[in-house]
C-alpha positions in Angstrom: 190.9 79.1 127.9 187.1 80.1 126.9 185.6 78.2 124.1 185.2 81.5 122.5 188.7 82.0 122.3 189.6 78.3 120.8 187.1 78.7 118.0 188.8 82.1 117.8 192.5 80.5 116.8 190.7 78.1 115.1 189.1 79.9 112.5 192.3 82.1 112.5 194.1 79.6 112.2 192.4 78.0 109.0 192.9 81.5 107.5 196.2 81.6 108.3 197.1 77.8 107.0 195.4 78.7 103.5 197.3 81.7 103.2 200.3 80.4 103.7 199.3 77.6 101.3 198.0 80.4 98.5 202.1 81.9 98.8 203.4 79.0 98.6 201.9 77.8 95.2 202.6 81.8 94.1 206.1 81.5 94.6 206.6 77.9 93.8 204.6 79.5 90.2 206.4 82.3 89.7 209.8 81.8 91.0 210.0 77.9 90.6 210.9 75.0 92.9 214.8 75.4 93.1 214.5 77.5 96.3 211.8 77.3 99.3 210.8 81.1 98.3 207.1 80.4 99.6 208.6 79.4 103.3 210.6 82.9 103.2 208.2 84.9 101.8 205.4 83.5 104.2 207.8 84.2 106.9 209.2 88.0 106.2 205.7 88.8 105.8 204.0 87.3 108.7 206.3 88.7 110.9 205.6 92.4 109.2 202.3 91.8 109.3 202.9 90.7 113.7 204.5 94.0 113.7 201.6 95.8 112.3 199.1 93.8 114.4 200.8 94.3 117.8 201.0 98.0 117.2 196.6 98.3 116.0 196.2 95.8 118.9 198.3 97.9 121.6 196.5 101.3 120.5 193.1 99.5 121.3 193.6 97.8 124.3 191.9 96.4 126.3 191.7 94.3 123.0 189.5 91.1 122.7 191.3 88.3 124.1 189.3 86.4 121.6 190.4 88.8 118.6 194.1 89.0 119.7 193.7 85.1 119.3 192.3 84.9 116.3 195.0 87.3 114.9 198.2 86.1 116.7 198.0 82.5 117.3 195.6 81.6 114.7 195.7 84.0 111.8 199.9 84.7 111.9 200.3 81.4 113.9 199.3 79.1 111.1 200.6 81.1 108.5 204.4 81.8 109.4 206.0 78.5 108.9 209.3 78.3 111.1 208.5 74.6 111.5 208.6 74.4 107.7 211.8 76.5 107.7 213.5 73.8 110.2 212.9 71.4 107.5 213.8 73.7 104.2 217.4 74.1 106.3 217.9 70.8 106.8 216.6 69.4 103.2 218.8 72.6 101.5 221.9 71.1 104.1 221.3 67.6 102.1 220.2 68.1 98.9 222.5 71.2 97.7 225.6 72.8 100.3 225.9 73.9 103.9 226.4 77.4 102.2 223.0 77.6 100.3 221.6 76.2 104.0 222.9 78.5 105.8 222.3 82.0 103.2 218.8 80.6 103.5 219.1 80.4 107.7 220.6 84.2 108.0 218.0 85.2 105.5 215.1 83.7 106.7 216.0 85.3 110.2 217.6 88.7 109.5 214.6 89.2 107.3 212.1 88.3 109.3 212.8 90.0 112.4 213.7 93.3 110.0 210.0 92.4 108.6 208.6 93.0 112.0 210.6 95.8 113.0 209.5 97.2 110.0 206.0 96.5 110.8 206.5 97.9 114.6 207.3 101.2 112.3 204.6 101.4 109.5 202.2 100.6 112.4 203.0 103.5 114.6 203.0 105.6 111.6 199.4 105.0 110.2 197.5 104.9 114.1 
């Protein structure tokens, strides 16, 4: 991998992380720390936003290698948060009921990968 490409995922990747750092502190503010909203929310809409990305990047290609790294690995990569969702299941399985864990699991998913279909569609629609 070039050195243009790393610094690509690495600035895309700082973007991303504060981001996902700016949802989370919105939705721990406005919908309170009873629920890891900021997780889901960071999740649904990174993977709309893949959607939408894959679609503008597919229209264009041959796209930058460096800018396809910047926004997929880097940008999306640091901002969707499925490690972070691993440990919101697990901490929701011991702190509150297998039940809230697993509405959280199926919710987290489902939505997601309707986010990026979603995306997939509002991106073929606007190029």
């Amino acid at each position: 991998m070039s050195g243009q490409i790393w610094m690509a995922v690495a600035a895309g990747g700082a973007i991303g992380a504060m981001a996902r750092h700016g949802v989370s502190r919105a939705s721990l503010h406005w919908l309170g720390p009873n629920f890891p909203w900021g997780t889901l929310s960071a999740n649904i809409l990174g993977s709309f936003a893949m959607g939408l990305i894959i679609v503008w990047l597919s229209s264009r290609e041959p796209a930058s290698p460096a800018l396809r790294a910047f926004l997929t690995v880097g940008l999306l990569g640091a901002f969707t948060t499925f490690s972070t969702f691993s440990l919101d299941v697990i901490t929701l399985y011991r702190d509150r009921t297998v039940m809230i864990a697993a509405a959280y699991m199926g919710a987290s998913v489902i939505l997601a990968v309707a986010g990026l279909f979603f995306g997939l569609f509002v991106g073929r629609q606007i190029t």
